[in-house]
C-alpha positions in Angstrom: -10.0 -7.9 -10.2 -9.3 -5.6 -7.1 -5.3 -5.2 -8.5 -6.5 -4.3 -11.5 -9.2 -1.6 -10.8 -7.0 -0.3 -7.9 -4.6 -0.3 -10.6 -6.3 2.3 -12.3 -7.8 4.4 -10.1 -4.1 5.3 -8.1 -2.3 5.7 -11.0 -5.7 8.4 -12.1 -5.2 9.5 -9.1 -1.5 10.3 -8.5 -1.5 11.2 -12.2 1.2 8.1 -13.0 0.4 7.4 -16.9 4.1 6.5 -17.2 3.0 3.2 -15.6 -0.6 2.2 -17.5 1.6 -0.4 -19.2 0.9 -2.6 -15.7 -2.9 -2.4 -16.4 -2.8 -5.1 -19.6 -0.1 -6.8 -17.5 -1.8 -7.9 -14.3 -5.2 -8.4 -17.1 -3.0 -11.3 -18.8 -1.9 -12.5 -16.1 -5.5 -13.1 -14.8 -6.4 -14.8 -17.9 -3.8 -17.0 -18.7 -3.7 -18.0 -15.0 -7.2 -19.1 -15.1 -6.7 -20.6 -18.7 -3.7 -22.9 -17.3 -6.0 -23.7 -14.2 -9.0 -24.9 -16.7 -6.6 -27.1 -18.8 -5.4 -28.9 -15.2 -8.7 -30.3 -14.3 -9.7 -33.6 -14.1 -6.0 -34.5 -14.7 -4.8 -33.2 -11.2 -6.3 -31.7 -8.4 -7.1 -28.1 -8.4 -5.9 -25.4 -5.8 -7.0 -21.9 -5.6 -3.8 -20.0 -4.5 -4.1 -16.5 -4.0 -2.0 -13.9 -6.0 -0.5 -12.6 -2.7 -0.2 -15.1 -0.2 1.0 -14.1 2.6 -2.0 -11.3 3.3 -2.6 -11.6 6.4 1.0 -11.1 7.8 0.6 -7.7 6.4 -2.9 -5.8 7.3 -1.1 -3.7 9.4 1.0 -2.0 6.4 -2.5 -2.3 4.1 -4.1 0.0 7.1 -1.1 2.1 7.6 -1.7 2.7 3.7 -5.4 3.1 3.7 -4.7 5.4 6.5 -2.3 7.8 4.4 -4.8 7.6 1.6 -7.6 8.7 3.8 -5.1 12.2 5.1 -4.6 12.6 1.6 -7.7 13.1 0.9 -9.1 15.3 3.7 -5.8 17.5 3.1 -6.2 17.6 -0.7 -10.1 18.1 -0.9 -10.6 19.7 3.1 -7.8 21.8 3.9 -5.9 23.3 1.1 -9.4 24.7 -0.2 -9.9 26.2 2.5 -6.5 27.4 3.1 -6.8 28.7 -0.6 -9.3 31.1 0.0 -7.6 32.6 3.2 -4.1 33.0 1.4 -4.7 33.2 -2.2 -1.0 34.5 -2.1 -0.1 31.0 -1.1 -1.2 29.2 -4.8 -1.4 26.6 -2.4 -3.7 24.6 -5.1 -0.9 24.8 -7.6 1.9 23.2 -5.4 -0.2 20.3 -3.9 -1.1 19.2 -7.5 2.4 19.7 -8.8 4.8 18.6 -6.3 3.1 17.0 -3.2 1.8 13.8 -5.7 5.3 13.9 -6.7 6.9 13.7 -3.5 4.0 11.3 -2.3 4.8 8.8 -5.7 8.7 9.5 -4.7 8.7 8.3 -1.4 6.3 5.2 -2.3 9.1 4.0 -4.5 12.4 4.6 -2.6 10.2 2.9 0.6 9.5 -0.2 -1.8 12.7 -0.2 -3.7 14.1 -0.5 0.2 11.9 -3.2 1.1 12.9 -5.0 -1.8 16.7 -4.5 -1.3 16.3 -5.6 2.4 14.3 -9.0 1.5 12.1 -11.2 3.4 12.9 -13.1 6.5 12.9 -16.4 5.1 15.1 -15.7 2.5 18.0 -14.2 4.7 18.5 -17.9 6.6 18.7 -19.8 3.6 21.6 -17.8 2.1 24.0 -20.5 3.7 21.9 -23.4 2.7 22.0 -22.7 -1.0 18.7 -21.7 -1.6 17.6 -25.6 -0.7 15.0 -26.4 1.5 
């Protein structure tokens, strides 16, 4: 439920309708997880696995982000309003709304697309072993 209202309210938020089609995605996913869970019981014993599940290995990067979000907001709603009506000259309003969510949406996916591209620990020592545990 928290992916998909946080869903919603970043991609509001840094204006990203481009990718609403995740919204119904992660909703179907919820459902027809919990419809395959239902049909397993009594025939097998039931785990509750969460979606991410490896959490608490990263709080530090989930504060690091919640930390961003927080800046963003006290420059967006703080300071460029009240830079704005020092240096109307500026249009300082204008650019943060057109390119600072773009560069801010940018950087978010070159940094995962990196991440991705680099991989997990785990998987970099079992490159010789096949992919077998």
């Amino acid at each position: 439920m928290l992916l998909f209202l946080g869903s919603i309210y970043v991609m509001d938020l840094l204006r990203l309708t481009l990718l609403f089609f995740l919204i119904p995605v992660i909703w179907f996913y919820s459902l027809f997880d919990g419809l395959q869970l239902v049909s397993r019981h009594g025939r097998e014993p039931l785990q509750d696995k969460p979606v991410i599940e490896g959490f608490l290995n990263h709080q530090g990067w989930l504060g690091a982000a919640l930390m961003c979000l927080g800046l963003y907001y006290i420059v967006v709603n703080v300071a460029v309003p009240a830079l704005e009506i020092r240096f109307p000259e500026w249009r300082l309003e204008y650019r943060v709304n057109e390119y600072f969510r773009t560069i801010i949406v940018s950087v978010l996916l070159i940094g995962g697309g990196l991440k991705l591209m680099a991989g997990s620990k785990n998987n970099k020592g079992r490159k010789g072993t096949g992919g077998h545990s």
